[in-house]
N, C-alpha and C positions, 0 to 999 in steps of 0.2 A: 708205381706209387704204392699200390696193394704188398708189395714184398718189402718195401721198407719201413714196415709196421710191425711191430713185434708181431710172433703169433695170436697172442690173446686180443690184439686190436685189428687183425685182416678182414676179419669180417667188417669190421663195421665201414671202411669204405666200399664195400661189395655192396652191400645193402643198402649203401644212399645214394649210390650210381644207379644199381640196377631198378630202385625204386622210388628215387624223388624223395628221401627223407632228411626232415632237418633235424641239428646235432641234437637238439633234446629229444627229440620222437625217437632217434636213434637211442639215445641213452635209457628211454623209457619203454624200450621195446619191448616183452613180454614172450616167452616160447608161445604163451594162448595165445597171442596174435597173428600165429602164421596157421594156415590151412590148406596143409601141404594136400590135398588130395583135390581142394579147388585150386591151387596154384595163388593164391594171395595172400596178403597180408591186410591187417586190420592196423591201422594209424587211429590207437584209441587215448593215448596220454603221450606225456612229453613229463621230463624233469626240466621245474625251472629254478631257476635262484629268486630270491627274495631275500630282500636285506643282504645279511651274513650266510642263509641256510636254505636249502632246498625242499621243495614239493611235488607233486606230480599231480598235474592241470591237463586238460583237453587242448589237444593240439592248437596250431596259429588258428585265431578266428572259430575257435570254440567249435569246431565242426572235427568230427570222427573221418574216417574216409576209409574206403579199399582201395587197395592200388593192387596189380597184375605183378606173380612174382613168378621171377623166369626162375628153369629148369635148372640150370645152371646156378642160382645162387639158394635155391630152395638144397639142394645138394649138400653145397656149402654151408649151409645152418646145421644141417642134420653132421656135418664133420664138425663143426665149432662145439656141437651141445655133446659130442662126446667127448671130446676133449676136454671143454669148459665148463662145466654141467652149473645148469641158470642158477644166479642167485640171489635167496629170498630176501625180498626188502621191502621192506615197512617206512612208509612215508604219508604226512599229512595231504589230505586233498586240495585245490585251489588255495589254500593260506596256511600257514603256518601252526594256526592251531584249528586246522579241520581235521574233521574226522580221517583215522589213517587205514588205509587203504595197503595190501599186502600182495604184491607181484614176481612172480619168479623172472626176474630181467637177466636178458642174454648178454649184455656186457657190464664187466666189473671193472675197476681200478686194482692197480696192484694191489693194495689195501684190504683187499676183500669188499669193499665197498661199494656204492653203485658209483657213477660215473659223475663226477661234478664239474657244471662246467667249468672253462676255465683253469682248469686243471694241470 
């Protein structure tokens, strides 16, 4: 399944296998949220839709979380961010006209854009 993903999207089913993440945490995911020398990752925002447009909000049930990130896909980040190098995006916090908030996110849409879902 991981090989019939374009390059630029193989990671992101590596990362919701090896770590329980759902499609927006995924799309919101952040280089600063990996701590590669403790082996985790930090599940701190999620992009969601609203209305027509997107935001980025605290994951399901408003709670942050660590999860254990194996050796093997920590690897695979550090190959995707040289390849892909994170890109910065600026989005409103919990609503559409919150205050916005500016994250270096590891996956992008061919667009250069972040990742919407639905897409």
């Amino acid at each position: 399944m991981i090989d019939a993903h374009p390059p630029l999207f193989r990671l992101l089913p590596m990362i919701g296998a090896a770590c329980g993440l759902r499609q927006g945490e995924l799309f919101g995911l952040a280089l600063k949220d990996i701590d590669f020398e403790e082996c985790v990752l930090r599940v701190r925002r999620q992009i969601k839709k609203l209305d027509s447009d997107h935001a980025y909000a605290l994951p399901k049930n408003d709670r942050e979380r660590v999860v254990p990130l194996p050796d093997w896909a920590s690897e695979a980040v550090k190959r995707h961010v040289s390849s892909y190098p994170p890109l910065v995006c600026s989005l409103p916090w919990e609503k559409l006209n919150g205050k916005p908030r500016t994250h270096n996110l590891l996956f992008r849409w061919t667009d250069d854009r972040y990742i919407r879902s639905r897409t």
